[in-house]
C-alpha positions in Angstrom: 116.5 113.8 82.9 114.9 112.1 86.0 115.6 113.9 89.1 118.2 112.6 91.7 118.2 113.0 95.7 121.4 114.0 97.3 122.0 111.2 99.6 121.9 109.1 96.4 124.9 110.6 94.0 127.3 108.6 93.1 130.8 110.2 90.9 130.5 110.7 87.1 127.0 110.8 86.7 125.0 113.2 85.2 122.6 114.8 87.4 119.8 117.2 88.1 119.1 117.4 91.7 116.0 119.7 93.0 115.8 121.3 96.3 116.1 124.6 98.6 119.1 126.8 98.8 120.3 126.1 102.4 123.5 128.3 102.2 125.6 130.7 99.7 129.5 130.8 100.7 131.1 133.1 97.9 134.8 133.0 98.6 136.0 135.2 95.9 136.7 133.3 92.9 135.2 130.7 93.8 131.5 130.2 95.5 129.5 127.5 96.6 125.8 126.6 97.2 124.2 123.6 99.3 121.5 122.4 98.0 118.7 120.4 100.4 116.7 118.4 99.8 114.6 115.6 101.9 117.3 113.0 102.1 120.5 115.5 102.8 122.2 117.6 101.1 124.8 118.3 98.5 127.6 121.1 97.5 127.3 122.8 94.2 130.9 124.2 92.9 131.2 127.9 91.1 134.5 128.3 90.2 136.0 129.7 86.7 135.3 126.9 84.8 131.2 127.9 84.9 129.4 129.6 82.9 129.6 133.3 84.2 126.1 133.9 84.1 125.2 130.5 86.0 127.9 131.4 88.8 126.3 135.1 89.0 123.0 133.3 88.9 124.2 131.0 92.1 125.8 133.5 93.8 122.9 135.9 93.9 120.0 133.1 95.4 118.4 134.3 98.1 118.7 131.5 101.1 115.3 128.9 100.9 114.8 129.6 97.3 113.3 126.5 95.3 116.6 125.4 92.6 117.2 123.3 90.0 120.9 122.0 89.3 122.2 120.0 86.5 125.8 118.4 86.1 128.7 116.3 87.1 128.9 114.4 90.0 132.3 114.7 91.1 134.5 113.5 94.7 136.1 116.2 96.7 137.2 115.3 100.0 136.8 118.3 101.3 133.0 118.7 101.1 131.3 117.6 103.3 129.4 114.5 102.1 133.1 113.9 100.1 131.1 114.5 97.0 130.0 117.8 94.7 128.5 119.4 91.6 130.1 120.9 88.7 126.9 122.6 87.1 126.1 123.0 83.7 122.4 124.8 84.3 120.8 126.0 87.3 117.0 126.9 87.2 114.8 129.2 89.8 111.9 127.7 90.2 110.6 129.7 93.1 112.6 132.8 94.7 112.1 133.6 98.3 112.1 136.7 99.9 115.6 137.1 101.2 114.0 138.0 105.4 113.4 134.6 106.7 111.2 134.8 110.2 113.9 132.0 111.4 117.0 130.4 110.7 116.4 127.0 109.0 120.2 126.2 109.3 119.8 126.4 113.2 122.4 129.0 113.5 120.2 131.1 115.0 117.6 130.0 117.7 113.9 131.2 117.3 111.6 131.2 120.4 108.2 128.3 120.2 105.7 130.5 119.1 107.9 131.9 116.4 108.7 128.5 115.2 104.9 127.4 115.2 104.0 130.3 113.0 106.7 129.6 110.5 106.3 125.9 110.7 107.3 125.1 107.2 110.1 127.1 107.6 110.6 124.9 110.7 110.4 121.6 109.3 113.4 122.3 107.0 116.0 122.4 110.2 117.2 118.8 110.3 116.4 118.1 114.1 112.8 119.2 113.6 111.8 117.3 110.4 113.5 114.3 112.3 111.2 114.7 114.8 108.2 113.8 113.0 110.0 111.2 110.6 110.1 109.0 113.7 106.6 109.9 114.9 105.9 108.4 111.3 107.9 105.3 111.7 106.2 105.1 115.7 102.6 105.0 114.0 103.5 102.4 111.5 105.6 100.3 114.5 102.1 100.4 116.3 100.0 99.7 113.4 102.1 96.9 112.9 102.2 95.8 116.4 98.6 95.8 116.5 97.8 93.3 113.6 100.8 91.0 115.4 97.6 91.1 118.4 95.1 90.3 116.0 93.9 93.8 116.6 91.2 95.3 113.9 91.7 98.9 113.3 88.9 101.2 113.5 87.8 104.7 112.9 85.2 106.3 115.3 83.1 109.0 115.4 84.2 112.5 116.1 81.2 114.2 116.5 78.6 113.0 119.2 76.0 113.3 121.1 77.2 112.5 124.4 80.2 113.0 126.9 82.1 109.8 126.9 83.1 110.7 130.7 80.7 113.5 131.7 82.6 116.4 133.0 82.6 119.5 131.1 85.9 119.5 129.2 83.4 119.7 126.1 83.7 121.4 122.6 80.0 121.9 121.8 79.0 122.0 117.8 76.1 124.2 116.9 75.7 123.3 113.6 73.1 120.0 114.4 69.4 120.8 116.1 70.3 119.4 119.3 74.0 118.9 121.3 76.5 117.9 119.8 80.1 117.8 120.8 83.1 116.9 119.3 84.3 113.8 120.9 86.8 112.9 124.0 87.8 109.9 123.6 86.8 106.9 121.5 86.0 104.7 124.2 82.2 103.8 124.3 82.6 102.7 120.6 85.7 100.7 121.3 83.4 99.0 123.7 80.8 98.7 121.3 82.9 96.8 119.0 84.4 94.5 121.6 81.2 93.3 121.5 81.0 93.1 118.2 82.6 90.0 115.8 85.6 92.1 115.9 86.6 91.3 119.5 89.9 93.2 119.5 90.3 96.6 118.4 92.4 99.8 117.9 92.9 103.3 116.9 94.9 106.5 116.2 92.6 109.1 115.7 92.7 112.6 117.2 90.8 113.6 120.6 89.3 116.7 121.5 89.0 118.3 125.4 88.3 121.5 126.4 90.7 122.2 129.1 91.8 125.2 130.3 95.3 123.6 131.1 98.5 125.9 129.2 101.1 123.3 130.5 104.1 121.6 128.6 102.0 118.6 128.6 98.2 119.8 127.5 97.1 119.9 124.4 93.2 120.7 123.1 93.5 118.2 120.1 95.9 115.3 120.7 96.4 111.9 119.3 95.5 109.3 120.9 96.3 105.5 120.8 93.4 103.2 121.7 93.0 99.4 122.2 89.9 97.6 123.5 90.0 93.7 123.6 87.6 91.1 124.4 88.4 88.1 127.0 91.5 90.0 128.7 91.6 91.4 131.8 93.6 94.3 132.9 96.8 92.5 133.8 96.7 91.3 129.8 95.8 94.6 128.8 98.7 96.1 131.0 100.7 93.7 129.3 99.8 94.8 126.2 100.3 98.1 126.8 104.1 97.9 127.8 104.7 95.4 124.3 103.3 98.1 122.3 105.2 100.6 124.0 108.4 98.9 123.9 108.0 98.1 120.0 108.0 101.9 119.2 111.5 102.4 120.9 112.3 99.4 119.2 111.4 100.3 115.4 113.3 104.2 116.4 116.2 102.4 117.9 116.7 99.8 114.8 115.6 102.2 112.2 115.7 106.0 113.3 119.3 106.5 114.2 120.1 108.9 111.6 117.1 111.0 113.0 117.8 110.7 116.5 121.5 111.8 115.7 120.4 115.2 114.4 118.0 115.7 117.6 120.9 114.5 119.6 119.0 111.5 121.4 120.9 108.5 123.3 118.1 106.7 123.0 117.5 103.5 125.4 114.8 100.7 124.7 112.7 100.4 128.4 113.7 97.1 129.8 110.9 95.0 130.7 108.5 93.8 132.4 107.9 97.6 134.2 107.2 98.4 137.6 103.7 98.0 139.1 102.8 99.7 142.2 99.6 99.8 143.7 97.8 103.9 144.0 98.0 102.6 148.2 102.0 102.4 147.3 102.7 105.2 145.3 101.1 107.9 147.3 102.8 106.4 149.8 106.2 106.4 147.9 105.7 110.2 146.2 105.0 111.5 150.1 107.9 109.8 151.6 109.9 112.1 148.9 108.9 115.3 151.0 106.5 116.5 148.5 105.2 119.8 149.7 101.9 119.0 149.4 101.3 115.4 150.9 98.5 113.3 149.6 95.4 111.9 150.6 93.9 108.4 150.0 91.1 109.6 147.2 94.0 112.4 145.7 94.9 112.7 142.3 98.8 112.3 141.8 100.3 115.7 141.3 102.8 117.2 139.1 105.0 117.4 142.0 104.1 113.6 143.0 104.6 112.0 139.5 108.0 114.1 139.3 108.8 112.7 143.0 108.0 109.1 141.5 109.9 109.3 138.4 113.0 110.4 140.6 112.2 107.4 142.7 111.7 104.9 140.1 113.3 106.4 137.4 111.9 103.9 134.7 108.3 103.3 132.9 105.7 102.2 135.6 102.0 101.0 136.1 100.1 102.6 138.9 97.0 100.4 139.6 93.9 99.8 141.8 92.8 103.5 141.7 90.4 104.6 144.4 86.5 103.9 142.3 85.7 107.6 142.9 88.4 108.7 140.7 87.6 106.7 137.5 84.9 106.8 134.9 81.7 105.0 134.8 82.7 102.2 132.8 85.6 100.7 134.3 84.9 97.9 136.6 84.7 98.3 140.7 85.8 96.5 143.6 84.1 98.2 146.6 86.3 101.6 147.1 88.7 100.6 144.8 88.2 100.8 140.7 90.5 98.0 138.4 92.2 100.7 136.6 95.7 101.7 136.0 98.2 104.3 135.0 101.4 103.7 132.8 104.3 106.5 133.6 106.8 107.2 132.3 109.1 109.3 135.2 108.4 112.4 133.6 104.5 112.0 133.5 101.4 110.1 132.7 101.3 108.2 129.0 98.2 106.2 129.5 95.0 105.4 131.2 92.9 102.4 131.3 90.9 99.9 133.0 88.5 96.5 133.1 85.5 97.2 131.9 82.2 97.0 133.5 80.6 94.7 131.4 77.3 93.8 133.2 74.4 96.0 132.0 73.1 96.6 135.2 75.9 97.2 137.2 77.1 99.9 134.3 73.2 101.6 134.7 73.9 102.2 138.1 77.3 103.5 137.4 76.1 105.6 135.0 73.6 106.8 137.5 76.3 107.1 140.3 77.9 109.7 138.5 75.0 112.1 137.8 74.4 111.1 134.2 71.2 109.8 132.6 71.6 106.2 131.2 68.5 107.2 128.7 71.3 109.6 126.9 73.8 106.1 126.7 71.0 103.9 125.4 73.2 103.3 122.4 75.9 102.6 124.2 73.7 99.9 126.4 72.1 98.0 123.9 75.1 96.3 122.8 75.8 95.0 126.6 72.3 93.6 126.9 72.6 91.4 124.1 76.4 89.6 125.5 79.0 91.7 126.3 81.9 90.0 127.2 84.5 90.5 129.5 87.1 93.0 128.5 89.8 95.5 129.3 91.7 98.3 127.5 93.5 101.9 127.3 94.7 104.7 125.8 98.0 106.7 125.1 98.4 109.2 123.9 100.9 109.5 121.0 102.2 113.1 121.7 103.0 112.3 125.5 104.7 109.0 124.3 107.0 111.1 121.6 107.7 113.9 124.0 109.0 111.2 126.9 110.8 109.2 124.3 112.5 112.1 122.3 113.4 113.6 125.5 111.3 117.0 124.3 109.8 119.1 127.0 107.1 120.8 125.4 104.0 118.3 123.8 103.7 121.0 121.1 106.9 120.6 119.5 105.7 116.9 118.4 103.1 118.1 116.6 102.9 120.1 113.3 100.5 122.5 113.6 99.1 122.3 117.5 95.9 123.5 119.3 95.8 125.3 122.8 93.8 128.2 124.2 96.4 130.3 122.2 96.5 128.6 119.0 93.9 128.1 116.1 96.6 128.9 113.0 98.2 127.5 111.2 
């Protein structure tokens, strides 16, 4: 008999139904099991009217063990999906060990770490498997979003030969006869292609920086969300940005309610268009909130700033015209000032981006500026002597995006299996 889900019974039909033991209530003459599986789950009936070796059978299972049930599909409006199983046969197909590291019922909390060591264990508890059926449904909203912009997806290289910023927030590779590195950030081949017949580009592909950051918000492999386009500059890219934001909370909102029930999300779609403040403005705004430590024109925004402007603004904004010493070598200068911007959300930063340099000469001395050697970019610079045209881009990344939306503190809890200075396994 072909197998049925739970979510999908419907009274008087013969079933068999596959899945893990969730729970074992044995009332005294009569027991029950629930049975999960990926869409729900479902109440299996022992009472006298089974077989006495399949009620001893259910009544010994050990919690998370792998089951097989066939038989009736019958209402009862006291379970609790109004519907349950009178068995006729009941296979193990894999016993588990009756200690369980955590509770995947939820009844009893486990600390982070625990969690990430037992992620499959995890990933059974409703509100975490919801989590990342909606970062599923985000990357196919952004996919989709993308090829609404005429967007071309790509796939870059992981492994290179050169920073894409500089810096030393490298992970070198020994395995090749000369450096290699595994690679920040796609952008110098986004660039590349925007030269290319493609024009307009994007990509979610994983990132790799070697930061000694153990915050809530870092993370030394992260996803990142990358579009590069041709002919725009960073006013359409900006607005870009915010559409492609918006239709993530859009698909969740329309088609993720069931999940955001179980992590216990209200959530809201951003209203648009967002906020833009100037870097002038909101260094200006963030010290006028009594931050302790007051900033500078040339300063990074802080923790504490972007917290003070989040409680200011209290909505997704764009912080723009960023002084030129702060931004890399290939965004596009104005004197002290750099066309790049910032989209917040009021809990932190979600992307970075910028116009592009596109003049070769202008991007040598750039290049130059900040204490790298255009010979070691030469691949990089051919395409821009031979037309580059004007463009503009950014990226964003996926975890920070989930986190803010989700209303998750911790970056890690977004991903399945995630990589810090603590964490190589699973």
């Amino acid at each position: 008999m072909e197998r049925s889900y739970a979510a999908e019974l419907t009274p008087g039909e013969d079933v068999v139904v596959k899945g893990w033991v969730h729970e074992v209530r044995d009332l005294g003459g009569i027991a029950f099991v629930i049975l999960r599986d990926t869409s729900g789950k479902v109440q299996i009936k022992l009472d006298d009217s089974v077989d006495e070796e399949l009620v001893e059978r259910g009544t010994s299972l050990s919690r998370e063990s792998v089951v097989a049930v066939e038989g009736t599909v019958e209402e009862e409006e006291r379970a609790p999906t109004g519907i349950e199983i009178l068995p006729t046969g009941l296979d193990v197909l894999n016993e588990a060990e009756p200690e369980l590291p955590l509770d995947p019922s939820g009844k009893v909390d486990a600390e982070l770490p625990t969690r990430l060591d037992n992620r499959t264990l995890d990933l059974r508890k409703d509100e975490v498997k919801a989590i990342f059926e909606i970062r599923g449904e985000v990357q196919d909203a952004l996919r989709k979003k993308f090829r609404e912009l005429n967007a071309t997806e790509i796939n870059t290289p992981k492994i290179v030969a050169t920073a894409t910023e500089g810096g030393t927030d490298l992970f070198p590779i020994s395995y090749f006869e000369r450096e290699a590195f595994m690679n920040q950030s796609p952008q110098l081949f986004k660039q590349m292609m925007v030269g290319s017949g493609l024009e307009r580009v994007f990509e979610i592909g994983p990132i790799f920086r070697a930061e000694e950051h153990n915050t809530p918000r870092h993370l030394n492999e992260a996803t990142s969300i990358d579009f590069e386009s041709a002919f725009v500059d960073d006013d359409e890219a900006m607005e870009f940005c915010q559409d492609v934001t918006v239709s993530a909370y859009e698909r969740v909102y329309e088609d993720c309610q069931e999940q955001l029930d179980a992590i216990g999300v209200d959530l809201e779609v951003p209203e648009t268009p967002f906020e833009y403040l100037t870097y002038d403005e909101a260094i200006e705004l963030a010290n006028s909130e009594g931050i302790e430590h007051q900033l500078e024109w040339g300063d990074d925004l802080t923790t504490k700033a972007e917290t003070a402007l989040g409680d200011a603004i209290g909505e997704h904004y764009f912080v723009t015209d960023w002084p030129a010493d702060a931004k890399p070598f290939y965004v596009m200068k104005d004197d002290e000032t750099a066309r790049a911007y910032d989209m917040m959300h009021p809990r932190m930063e979600l992307m970075s981006g910028g116009q592009r340099e596109h003049r070769v000469d202008r991007l040598r001395k750039e290049i130059e500026a900040q204490g790298l050697e255009p010979e070691e970019f030469e691949y990089y610079l051919r395409g821009f002597r031979y037309g580059m045209p004007p463009h503009a881009g950014w990226g964003l990344g996926l975890e920070r995006l989930l986190a803010t939306m989700l209303d998750i503190e911790n970056v890690r809890e977004v991903v399945l299996f995630p990589r810090d200075r603590q964490r190589l396994a699973p």
